[in-house]
N, C-alpha and C positions, 0 to 999 in steps of 0.2 A: 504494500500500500504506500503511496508518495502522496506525502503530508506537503504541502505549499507555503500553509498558514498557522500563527499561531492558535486560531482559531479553529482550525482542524484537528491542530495535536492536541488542545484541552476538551474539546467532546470526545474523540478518542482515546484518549486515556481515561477523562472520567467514565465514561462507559465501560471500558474494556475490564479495568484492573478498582473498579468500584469499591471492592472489600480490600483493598489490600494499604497501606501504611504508604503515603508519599511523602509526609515530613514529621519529623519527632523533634521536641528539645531534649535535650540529653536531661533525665530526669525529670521529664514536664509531659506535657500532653503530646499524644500521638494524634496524627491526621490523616485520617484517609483519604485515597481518591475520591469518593463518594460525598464526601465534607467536605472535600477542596471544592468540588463546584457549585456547593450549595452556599461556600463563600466566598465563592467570585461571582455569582448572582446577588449577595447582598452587596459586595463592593458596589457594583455594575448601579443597581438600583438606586445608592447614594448618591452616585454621579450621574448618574438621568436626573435624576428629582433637582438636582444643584443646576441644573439647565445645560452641563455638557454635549457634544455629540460630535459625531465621528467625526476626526481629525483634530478633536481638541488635542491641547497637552495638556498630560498629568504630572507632575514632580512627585517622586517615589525616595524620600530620604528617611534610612531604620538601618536598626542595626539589622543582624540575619536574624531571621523566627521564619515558622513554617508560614506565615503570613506574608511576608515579603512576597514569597513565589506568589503567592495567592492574588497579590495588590496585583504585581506583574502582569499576571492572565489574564487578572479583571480587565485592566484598561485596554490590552492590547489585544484581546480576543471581542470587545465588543466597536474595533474599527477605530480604540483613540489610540494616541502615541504616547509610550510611559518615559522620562526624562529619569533614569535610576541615575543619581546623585552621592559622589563619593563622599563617605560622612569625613576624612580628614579635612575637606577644603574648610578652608577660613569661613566667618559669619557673614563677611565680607564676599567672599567667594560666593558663596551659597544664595547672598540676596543678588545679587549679578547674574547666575545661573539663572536663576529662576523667574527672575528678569526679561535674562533674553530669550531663552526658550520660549516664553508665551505662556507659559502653565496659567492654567486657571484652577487645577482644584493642586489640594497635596497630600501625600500618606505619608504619615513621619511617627515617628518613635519618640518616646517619653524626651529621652536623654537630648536628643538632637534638636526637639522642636523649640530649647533655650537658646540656640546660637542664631537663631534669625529675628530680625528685623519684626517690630509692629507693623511696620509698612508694608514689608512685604504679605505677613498676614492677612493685613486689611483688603488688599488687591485681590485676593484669591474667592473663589465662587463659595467652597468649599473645602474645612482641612480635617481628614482623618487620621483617627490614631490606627497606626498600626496592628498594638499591642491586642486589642479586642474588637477593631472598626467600629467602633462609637464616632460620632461625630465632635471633632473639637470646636470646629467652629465652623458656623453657614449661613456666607452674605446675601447667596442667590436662592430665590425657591421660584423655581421654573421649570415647565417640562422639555428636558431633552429627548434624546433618542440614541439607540447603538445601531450599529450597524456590522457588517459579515464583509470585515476585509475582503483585497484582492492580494494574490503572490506579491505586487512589486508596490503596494502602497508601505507607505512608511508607519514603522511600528515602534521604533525607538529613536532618541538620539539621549547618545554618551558620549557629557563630556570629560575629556582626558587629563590626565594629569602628568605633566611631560617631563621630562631634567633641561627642556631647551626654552619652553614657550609658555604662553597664559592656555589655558584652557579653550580648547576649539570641540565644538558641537558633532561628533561625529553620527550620522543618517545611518541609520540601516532599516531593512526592507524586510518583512514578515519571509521571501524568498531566503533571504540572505540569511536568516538565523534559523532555520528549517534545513538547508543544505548543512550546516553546523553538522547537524545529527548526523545525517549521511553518510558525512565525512569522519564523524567519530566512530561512527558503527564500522566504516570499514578499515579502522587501524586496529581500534581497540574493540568490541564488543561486550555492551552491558546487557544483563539479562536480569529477572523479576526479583532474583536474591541477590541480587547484588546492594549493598550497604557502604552507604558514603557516609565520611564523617567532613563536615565542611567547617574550615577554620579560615576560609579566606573571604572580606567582604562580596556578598552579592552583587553590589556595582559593582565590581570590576568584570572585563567581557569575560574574561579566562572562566571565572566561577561562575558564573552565569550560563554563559554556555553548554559550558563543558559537567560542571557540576551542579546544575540546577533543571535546564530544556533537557537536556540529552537524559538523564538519569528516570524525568517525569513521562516523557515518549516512551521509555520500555519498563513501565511499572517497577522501578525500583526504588527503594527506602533512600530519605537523607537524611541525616541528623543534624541539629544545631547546636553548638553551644552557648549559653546566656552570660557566656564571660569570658574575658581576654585569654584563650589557649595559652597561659603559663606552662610550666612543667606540671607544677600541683594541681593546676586546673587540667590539664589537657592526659597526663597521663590513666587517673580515674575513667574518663572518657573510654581512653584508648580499649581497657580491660572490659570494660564494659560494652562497648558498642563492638568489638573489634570488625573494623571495617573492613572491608573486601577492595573497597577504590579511596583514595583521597589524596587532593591535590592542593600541594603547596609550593610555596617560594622559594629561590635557593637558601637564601639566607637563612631556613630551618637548619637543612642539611650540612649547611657550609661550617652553622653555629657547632653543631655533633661531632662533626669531621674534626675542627680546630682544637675545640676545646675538651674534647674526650679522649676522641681516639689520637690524634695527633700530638696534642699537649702531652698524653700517656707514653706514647711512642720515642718522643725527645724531652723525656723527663733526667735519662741519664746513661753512660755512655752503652751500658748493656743493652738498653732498649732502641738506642740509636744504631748499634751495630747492628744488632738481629733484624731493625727495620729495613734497613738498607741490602741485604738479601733477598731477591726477590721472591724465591719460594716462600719464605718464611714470613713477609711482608703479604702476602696472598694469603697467609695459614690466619695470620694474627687477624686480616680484614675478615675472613669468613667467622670467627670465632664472633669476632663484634657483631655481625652482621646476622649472625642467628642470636643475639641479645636484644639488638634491633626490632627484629621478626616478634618475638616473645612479648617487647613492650606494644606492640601496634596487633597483637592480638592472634597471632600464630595464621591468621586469614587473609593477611592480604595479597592482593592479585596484580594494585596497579597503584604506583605511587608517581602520579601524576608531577611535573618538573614546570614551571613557566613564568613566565612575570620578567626576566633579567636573567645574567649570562649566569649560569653553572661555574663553580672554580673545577680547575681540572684535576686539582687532587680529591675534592671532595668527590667527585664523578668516578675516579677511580676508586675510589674507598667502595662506591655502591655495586659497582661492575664486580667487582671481585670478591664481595661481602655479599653476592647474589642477591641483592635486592630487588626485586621486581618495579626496577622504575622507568619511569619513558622520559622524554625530553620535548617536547611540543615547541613548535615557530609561527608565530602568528603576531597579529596585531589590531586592536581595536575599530582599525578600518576594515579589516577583515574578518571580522567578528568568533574567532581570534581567527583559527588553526589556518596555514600555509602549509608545515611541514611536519611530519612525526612520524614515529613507527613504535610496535610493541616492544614492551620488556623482553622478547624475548631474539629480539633484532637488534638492539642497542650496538652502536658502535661510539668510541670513545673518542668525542669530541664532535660527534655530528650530531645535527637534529635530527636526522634522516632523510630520507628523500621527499619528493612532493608531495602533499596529499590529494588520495585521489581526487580526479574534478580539477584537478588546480594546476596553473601552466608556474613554471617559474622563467626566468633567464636573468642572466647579467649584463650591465647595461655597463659601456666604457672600462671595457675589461685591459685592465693593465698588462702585457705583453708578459712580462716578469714574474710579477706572482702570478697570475691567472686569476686575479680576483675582479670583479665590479661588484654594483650596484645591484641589488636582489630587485627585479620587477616582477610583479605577480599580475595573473591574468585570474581569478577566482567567479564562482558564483555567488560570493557573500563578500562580496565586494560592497563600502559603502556606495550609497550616492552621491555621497560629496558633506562639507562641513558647514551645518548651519549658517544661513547669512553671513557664508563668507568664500563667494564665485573665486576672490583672488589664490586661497589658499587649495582651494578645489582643483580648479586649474594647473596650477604649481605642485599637486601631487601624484598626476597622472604623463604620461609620456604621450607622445603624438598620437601613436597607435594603436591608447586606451588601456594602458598597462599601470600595474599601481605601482609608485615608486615608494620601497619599502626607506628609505635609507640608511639600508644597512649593508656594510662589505660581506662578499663572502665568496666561494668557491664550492663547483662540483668536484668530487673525484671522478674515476672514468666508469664507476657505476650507477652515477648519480643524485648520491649521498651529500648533500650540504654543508659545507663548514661554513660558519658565521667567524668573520675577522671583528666586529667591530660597529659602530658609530661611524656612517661617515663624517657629519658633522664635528665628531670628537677624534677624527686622524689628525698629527702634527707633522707639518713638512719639514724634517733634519735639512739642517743647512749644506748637504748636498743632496739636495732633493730626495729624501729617503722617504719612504710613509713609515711614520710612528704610530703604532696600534695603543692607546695608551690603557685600555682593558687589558694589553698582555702584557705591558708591568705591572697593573697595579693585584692582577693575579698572583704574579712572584711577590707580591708585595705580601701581600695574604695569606700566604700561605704558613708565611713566618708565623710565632706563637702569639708574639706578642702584641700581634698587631688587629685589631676590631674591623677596622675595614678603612680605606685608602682611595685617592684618586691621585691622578696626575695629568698636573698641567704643566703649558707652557710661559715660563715669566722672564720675558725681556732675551729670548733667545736657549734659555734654559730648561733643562725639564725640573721641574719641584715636585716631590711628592708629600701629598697633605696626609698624616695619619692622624686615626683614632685609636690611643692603644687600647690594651684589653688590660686595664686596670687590677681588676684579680689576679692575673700569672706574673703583672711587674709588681706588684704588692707582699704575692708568696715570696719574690727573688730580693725583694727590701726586706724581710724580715730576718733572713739572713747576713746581712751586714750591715745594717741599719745602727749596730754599736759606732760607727765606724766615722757616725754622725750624730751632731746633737738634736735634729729633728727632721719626722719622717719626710714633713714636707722638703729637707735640705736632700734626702735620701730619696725623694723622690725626682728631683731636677738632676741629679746627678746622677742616678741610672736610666732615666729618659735622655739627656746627653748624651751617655755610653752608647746606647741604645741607636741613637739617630745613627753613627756613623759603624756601626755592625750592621744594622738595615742598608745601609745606603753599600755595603761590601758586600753582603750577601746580596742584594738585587743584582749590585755590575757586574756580578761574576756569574751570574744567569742567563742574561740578557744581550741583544746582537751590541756593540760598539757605541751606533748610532744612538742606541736608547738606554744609555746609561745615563741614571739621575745625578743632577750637581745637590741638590739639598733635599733633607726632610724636616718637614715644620708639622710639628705636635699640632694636633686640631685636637681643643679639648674638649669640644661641646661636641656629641654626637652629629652626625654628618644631616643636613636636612633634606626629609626622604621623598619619593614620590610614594604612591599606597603600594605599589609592586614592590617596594623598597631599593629602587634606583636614587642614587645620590644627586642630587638636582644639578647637575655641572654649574648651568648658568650663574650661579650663585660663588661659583667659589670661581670660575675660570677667566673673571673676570679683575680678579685680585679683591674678592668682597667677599673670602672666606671668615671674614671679623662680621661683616655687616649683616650677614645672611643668618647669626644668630637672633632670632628674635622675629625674623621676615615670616615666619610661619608660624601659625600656631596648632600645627596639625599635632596631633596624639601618634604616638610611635604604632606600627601597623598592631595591631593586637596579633598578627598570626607568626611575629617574630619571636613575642616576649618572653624572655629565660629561656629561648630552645637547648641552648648552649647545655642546661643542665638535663635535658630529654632520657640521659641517659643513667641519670640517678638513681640513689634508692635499689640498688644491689642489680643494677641493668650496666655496669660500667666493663669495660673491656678489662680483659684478664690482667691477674698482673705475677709478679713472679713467682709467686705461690700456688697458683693453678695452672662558555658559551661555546668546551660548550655551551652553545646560549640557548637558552628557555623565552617563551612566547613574549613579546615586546609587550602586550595587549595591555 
């Protein structure tokens, strides 16, 4: 059967799979198919009576609950357009969005409905609470009407949140997130048992898509959690739900990689040595890796990868620890997926090949590397970026291709490697391309380093770190006699530190990209919601100014991952981009 519409796939499901659970809170009320469409008919019915009708915009700002999906289908199965609204943007952000969107009514969550404006308020037809769709407030009482979408009318626009730009309205078409499915069934395939545990915002395309439409089309369970996935929060979860699919960001994994397994590995010179053998280094990853499995529930099938690049040690920790994970390419114009393959296809360092349906090529392909421009030719292709014809224009190529901007390279199989940012390449002063994602990977990898960018200042490359406060803290406590206070003890091994980082990275690295300084960034890096580092902000030499420029809440699906592997799940000890979906 080929579903067109989201208005197809929610009669269809709630018909087909009626008795069966399509969203749980972790410890809260379960919802069946059968209930989800008897509350997307009261959604539906609030917004008729508010005097909406087809083509209106709705603004959908909450945290995740089984109601979100719910707002979702409402609006967009009765022919309106839903605006899902990243909850980090600023209050600021959020009355602008909603603004220019056009929304007339809103479905918002407790927490959230304090960061906006009375103005913006006032302007609206209609605002629902998510949490139970009560009504919070209703200017309009008029009769509208819904309507029974077409494939190519417009069903959403999401706006982005970028490391380059202000936020731009991206169009997608009821066509274009129905091929989603498609496309996911023919890499991965979900079936009626299958159980998601979703820890990543519902605005974003990636969980939406992939972990929300896709999951609801073949009668399978999701769960939510009602609070930021910490370790203490998140692991409970795990035992209990243990889920069969779920899809998060690197920065989970990268957090486990560094600070567990790795930090374990170059604790001291026995564990350095045995690591640096590669059998043995392959023995010690699977040993982690079936600790791993144990914490996430002994079930799972697919540990979905996307948002921003993979580190490539962390990728090999999962390849050789048998993890069942995949690597997805896409992006929010593309509602996400471009490129992916199963867990059981993985190759290290590719996202794989194209997905089906989907054309790629590269565009100004350098003789030398063999790298260009990733253009995609897709069926979930946006239409373009709300009221704004210039930047629409400027994202497609003559011949109607989407210009991903990103570098990257086939092999002679076909398989994908992403370089990079083209935006974020540096021209070395004899015209070299510098990838600066592949040093700030060497960068990372080191122990003691939180995470890294590098720019260019004044002809040089700088690399900006956040260290990892805990592992220089454990190495201060050790020689901290040696000073009369810790904070003198702490300048003085961050010192040390800069130029061992800066000797470890050159001696990794081609000539041309080797860093002249590292400068301590002590305020965490300011994020996008995928947890991309916002370049703009620091590339510009306004790494000082850009504290304070956001007021976004750190991603909840990052928080304490580092410790995931606590509480007697820690790798043995002697007594016993790749890049992920831009979207």
């Amino acid at each position: 059967m080929t579903i067109n519409t989201l208005y197809e796939l929610v009669r269809h499901s709630v018909e087909t799979f009626a008795s069966r659970i399509a969203y749980s809170m972790f410890d809260g009320e379960d919802v069946t198919y059968a209930e989800a469409g008897r509350r997307i008919a009261k959604v539906q019915d609030i917004l008729v009576s508010s005097g909406l009708r087809p083509g209106d915009k709705v603004a959908l700002l909450s945290s995740n609950m089984p109601n979100w999906g719910i707002c979702y289908f409402a609006v967009t199965s009765a022919g309106m357009v839903v605006v899902p609204i990243l909850p980090d943007f600023s209050s600021e952000e959020l009355d602008m969005i909603i603004e220019h969107s056009e929304a007339r009514a809103l479905l918002v969550s407790d927490r959230l409905f304090t960061k906006l404006s009375r103005q913006t308020i006032d302007r609206l037809n209609v605002v629902v609470r998510t949490k139970n769709l009560g009504v919070i407030a209703q200017h309009t009482r008029e009769q509208g009407s819904t309507g029974i979408p077409q494939p190519d009318d417009l069903a959403v626009i999401i706006y982005t949140s970028g490391t380059t730009s202000k936020p731009k309205g991206v169009m997608l078409t009821h066509r274009a997130l129905c091929r989603q499915v498609d496309i996911s069934m023919s890499i991965f395939p979900v079936h009626g048992d299958d159980t998601f545990l979703s820890v990543l915002p519902l605005s974003h395309t990636y969980e939406c898509s992939i972990g929300m439409i896709y999951p609801f089309s073949e009668g399978a369970r999701v769960v939510y959690m009602d609070r930021p996935p910490t370790a203490s929060a998140l692991m409970p979860a795990l035992r209990s739900v243990r889920p069969t699919v779920m899809l998060i960001v690197p920065l989970v994994i990268e957090k486990i990689y560094r600070h567990q397994v790795l930090a374990k590995f170059q604790s001291n010179n026995f564990w350095r040595t045995l690591y640096r053998i590669g059998f043995m280094r392959r023995y010690l990853h699977r040993v982690a890796g079936k600790k791993l499995m144990k914490l996430f529930g002994r079930r799972l099938r697919f540990l979905g990868i996307g948002g921003s690049k993979l580190d490539r040690g962390a990728e090999r920790f999962l390849l050789e620890a048998k993890v069942p994970y995949a690597i997805g390419y896409g992006l929010t114009e593309t509602a996400p997926l471009l490129a992916g393959a199963a867990p059981s296809q993985v190759r290290l360092g590719s996202t794989g090949p194209q997905a089906p349906g989907v054309q790629l090529r590269l565009e100004n392909v350098n003789s030398e590397t063999r790298q260009g421009e990733i253009v995609a030719l897709t069926p979930s292709i946006m239409l373009g970026y709300y009221k704004n014809p210039e930047a629409t224009a400027e994202a497609f190529t003559a011949d109607g291709w989407f210009r991903t901007g990103d570098l990257g390279e086939f092999d002679k199989e076909g398989w994908l490697y992403i370089k990079g940012r083209l935006k974020n390449m540096i021209v070395g002063p004899g015209g070299e391309n510098i990838y600066p994602e592949d040093i700030e990977s060497v960068l990372n990898s080191h122990v003691c380093i939180a995470d890294s960018i590098v720019t260019e200042q004044e002809g040089r490359l700088v690399a900006l770190v956040h260290f990892n406060r805990e592992e220089i803290e454990s190495m201060i406590d050790d020689w901290r006699e040696e000073w009369a206070t810790k904070k003198e003890a702490w300048e003085a091994k961050t010192e040390q530190l800069k130029k061992e980082i800066m000797d470890f990275v050159n001696a990794k690295v081609s000539r041309f990209s080797r860093i002249s300084e590292v400068v301590e960034e002590k305020e965490e890096f300011v994020k996008t919601p995928t947890q991309k580092i916002k370049r703009f902000l620091y590339n510009k030499n306004t790494a000082k100014d850009a504290k304070g420029k956001s007021g976004d809440p750190e991603d909840s699906s990052t928080a304490s991952a580092a410790s995931v592997l606590d509480s007697g799940s820690s790798v043995p000890d002697a007594s016993e981009r790749p890049v992920a979906g831009r979207s």
